[in-house]
C-alpha positions as CSV (number, residue, x, y, z in Angstrom):
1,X,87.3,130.4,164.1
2,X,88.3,128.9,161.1
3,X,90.7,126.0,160.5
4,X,93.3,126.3,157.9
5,X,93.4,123.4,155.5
6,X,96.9,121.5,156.2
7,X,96.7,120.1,152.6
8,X,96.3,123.5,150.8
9,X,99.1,125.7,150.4
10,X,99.1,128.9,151.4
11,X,98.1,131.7,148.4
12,X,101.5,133.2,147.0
13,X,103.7,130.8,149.2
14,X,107.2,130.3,147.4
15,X,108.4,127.1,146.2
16,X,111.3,125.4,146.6
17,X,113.8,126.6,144.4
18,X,114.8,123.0,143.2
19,X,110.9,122.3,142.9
20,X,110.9,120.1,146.1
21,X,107.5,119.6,147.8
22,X,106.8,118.4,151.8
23,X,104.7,115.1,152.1
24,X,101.6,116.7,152.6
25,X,101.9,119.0,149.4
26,X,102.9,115.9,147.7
27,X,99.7,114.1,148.6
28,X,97.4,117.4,148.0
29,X,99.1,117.0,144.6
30,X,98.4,113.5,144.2
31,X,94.9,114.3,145.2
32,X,94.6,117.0,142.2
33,X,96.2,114.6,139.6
34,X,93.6,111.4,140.3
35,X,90.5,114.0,140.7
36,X,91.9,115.5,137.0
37,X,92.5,111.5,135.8
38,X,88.7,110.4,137.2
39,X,87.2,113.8,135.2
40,X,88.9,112.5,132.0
41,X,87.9,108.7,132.2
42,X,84.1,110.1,132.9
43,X,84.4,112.2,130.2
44,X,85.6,109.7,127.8
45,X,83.0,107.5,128.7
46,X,80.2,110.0,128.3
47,X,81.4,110.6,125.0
48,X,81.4,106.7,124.3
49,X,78.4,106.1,125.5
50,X,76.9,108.7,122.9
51,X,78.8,106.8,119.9
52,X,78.3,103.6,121.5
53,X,76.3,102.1,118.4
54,X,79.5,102.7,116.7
55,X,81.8,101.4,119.0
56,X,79.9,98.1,119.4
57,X,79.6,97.4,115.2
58,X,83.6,98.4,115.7
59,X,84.1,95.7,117.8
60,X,81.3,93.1,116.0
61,X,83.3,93.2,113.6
62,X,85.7,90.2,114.2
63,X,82.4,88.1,115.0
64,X,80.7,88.9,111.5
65,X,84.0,87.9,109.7
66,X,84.8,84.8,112.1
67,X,81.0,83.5,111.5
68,X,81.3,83.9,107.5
69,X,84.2,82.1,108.0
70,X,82.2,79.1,109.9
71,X,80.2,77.2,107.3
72,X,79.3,80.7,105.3
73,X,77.0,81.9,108.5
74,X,75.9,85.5,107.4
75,X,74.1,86.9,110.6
76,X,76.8,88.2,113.0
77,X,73.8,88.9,116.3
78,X,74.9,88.8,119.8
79,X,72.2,87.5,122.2
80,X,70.8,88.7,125.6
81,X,69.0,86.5,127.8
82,X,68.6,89.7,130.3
83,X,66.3,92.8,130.5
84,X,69.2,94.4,132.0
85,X,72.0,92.6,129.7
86,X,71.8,96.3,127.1
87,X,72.7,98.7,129.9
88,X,75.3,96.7,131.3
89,X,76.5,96.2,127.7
90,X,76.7,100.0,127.3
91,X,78.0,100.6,130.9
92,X,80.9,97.9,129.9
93,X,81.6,99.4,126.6
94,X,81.9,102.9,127.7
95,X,83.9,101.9,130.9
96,X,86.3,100.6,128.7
97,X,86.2,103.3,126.0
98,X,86.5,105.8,128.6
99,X,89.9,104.3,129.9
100,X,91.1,104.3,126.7
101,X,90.7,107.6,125.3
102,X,91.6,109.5,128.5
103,X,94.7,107.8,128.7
104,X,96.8,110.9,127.4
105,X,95.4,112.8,130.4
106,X,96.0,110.1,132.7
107,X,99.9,109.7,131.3
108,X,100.1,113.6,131.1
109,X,99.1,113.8,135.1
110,X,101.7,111.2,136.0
111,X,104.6,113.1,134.2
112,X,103.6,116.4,136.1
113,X,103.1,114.3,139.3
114,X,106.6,113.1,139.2
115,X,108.4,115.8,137.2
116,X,109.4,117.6,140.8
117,X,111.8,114.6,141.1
118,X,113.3,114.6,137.7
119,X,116.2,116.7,137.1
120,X,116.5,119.1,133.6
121,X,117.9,116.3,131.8
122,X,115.6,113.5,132.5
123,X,112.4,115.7,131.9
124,X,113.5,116.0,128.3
125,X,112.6,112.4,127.8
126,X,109.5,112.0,129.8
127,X,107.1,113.5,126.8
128,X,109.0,111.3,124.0
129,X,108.0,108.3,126.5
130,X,104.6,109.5,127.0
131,X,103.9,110.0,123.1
132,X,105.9,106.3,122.7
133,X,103.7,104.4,125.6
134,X,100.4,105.9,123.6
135,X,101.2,104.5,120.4
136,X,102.5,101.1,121.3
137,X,98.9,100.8,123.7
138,X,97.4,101.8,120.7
139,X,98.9,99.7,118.3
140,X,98.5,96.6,120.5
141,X,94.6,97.1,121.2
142,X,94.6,97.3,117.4
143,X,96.6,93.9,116.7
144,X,94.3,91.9,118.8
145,X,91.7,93.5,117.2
146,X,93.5,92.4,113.8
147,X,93.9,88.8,115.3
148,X,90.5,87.9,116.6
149,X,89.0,87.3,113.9
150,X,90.8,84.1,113.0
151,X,91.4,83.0,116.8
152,X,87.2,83.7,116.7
153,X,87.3,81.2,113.8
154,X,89.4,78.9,115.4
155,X,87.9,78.6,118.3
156,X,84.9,78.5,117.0
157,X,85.6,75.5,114.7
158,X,88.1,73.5,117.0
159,X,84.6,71.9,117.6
160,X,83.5,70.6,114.5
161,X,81.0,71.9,112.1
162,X,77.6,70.7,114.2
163,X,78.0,73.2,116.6
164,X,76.6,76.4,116.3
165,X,77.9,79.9,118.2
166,X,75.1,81.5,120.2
167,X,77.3,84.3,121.7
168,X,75.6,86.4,124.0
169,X,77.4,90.2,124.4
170,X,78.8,89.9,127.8
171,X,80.9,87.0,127.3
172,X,81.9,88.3,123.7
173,X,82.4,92.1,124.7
174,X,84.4,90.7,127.7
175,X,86.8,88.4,125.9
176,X,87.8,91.2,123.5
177,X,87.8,94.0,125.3
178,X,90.5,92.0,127.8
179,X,92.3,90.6,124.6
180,X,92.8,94.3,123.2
181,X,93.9,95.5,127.1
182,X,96.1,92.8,127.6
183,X,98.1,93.5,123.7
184,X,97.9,96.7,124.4
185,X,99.8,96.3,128.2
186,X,102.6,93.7,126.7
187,X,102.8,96.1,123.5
188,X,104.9,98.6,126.5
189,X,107.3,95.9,126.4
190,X,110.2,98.2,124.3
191,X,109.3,101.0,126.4
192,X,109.8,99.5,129.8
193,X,113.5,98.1,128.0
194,X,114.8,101.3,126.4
195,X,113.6,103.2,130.2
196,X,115.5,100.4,132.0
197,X,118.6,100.9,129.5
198,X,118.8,104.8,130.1
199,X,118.5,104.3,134.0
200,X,121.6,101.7,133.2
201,X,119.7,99.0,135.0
202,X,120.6,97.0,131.5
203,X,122.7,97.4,128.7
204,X,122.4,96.5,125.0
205,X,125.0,94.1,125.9
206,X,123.3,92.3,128.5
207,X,119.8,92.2,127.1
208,X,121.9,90.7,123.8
209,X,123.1,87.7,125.8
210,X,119.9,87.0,127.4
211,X,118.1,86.4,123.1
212,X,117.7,82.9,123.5
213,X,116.0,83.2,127.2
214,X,113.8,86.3,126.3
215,X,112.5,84.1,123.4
216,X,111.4,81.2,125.7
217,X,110.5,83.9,128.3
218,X,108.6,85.8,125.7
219,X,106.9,82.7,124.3
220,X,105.9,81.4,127.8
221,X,104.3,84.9,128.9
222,X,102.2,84.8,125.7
223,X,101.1,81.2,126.3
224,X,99.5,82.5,129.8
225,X,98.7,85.9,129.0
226,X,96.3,85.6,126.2
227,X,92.7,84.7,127.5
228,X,91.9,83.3,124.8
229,X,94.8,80.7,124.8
230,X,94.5,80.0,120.4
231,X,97.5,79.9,118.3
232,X,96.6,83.1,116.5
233,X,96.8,85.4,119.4
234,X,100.1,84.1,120.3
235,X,101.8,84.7,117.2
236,X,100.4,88.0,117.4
237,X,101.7,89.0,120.4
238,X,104.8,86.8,120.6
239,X,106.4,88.0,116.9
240,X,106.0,91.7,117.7
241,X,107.5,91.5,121.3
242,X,110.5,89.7,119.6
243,X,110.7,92.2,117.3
244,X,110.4,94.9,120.1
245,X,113.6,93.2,122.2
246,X,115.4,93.5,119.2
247,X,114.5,97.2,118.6
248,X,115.4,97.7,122.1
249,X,119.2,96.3,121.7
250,X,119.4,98.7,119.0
251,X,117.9,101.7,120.5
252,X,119.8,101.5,123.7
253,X,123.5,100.8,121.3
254,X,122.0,104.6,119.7
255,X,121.8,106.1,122.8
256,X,125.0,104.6,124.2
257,X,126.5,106.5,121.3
């Protein structure tokens, strides 16, 4: 005798007019979503794991122009001191890579995952904030690429010209790959503001009168948040948050209107 599956619905079984789902069809749909989400981060890292000579002279890059920056050093190697340092190299790298470039599918399988509980109006926006949490990722994981170079250089000299960097790829690869996740992460910052301002949890107003805390707030989360703790990294992630409160005053005073 066979068992029905309680977390299958049954074949041509009506929905709920207002698109409301019982707890068990809501965790058969969560199911579906993070099977969809695990597919696309496998994907994405078979894909860099075929371009991943690429990918690693992409993210050399910073080192070569950090070390020709140290004393006029040419060579730009990273060292193993394991047989089994290259494939956990390439596992790391494609880990990564694979996050990254599914991350439209794994954004696009949260908005259907909560769209049941979003009303007409609200689901207008979710795609705009989709599209807008892409590019600020992306534009943050490309800033600390920008900025690693000189906070390579600095930290790299802040010793004195006798010693000489012998970087082996684990350590490099690690420091920034987490450098370009964590820009990327604070880069949401305007996102998570204007969201806040339509749910009227803030108000132009009120994010206005909190400027000169946000900037010590701001300033103190960029202290702590960049592994690398150098000057450069800072600026780069403290001036555009600034810049991103401010945007966020005057995007929510455009929407008030």
């Amino acid at each position: 005798m066979a068992v029905r599956n309680p977390l299958r619905r049954r074949a041509g079984a009506p929905r709920s007019p207002d698109g409301s789902m019982t707890l068990v069809e809501h965790l058969a749909e969560l199911r579906r979503r993070l099977m969809v989400s695990v597919l696309a981060v496998g994907a994405g890292g078979l894909i860099c794991w075929i371009f991943y000579e690429s990918i690693l002279s992409f993210l050399e890059h910073p080192l070569c122009k950090a070390l020709r920056a140290h004393g006029g050093l040419s060579g730009c190697h990273l060292y193993i001191f394991s047989p089994l340092d290259p494939l956990a190299i390439r596992f790391k790298v494609s880990a990564y890579g694979g996050l990254a470039l599914a991350l439209p599918v794994i954004l696009y399988q949260l908005w259907r995952f909560v769209t049941p509980g979003l009303n007409a109006k609200e689901r207008r926006y979710v795609i705009p904030f989709i599209l807008a949490s892409m590019a600020f990722f992306g534009f943050g994981a490309f800033m600390a690429w920008l900025t690693f170079p000189h906070a390579l250089a600095w930290l790299t000299g802040i010793g004195g010209h006798s010693l000489q960097p012998l970087y082996s790829p684990s350590n490099y690869l690690s420091l920034i790959l987490i450098l370009m996740l964590v820009f990327g992460i604070a880069f949401e910052f305007p996102v998570v503001l204007v969201s806040l301002e339509m749910a009227r949890v803030l108000t132009p107003a009120k994010l206005a009168s909190w400027r000169r805390w946000a900037i010590v707030a701001i300033t103190g989360f960029a202290a702590v948040a960049t592994p690398s703790s150098d000057p450069f990294s800072m600026l780069g992630m403290m001036i555009p948050m600034y810049l991103f409160y401010e945007m966020s005053i005057l995007v929510g005073k455009l929407l008030k209107r």
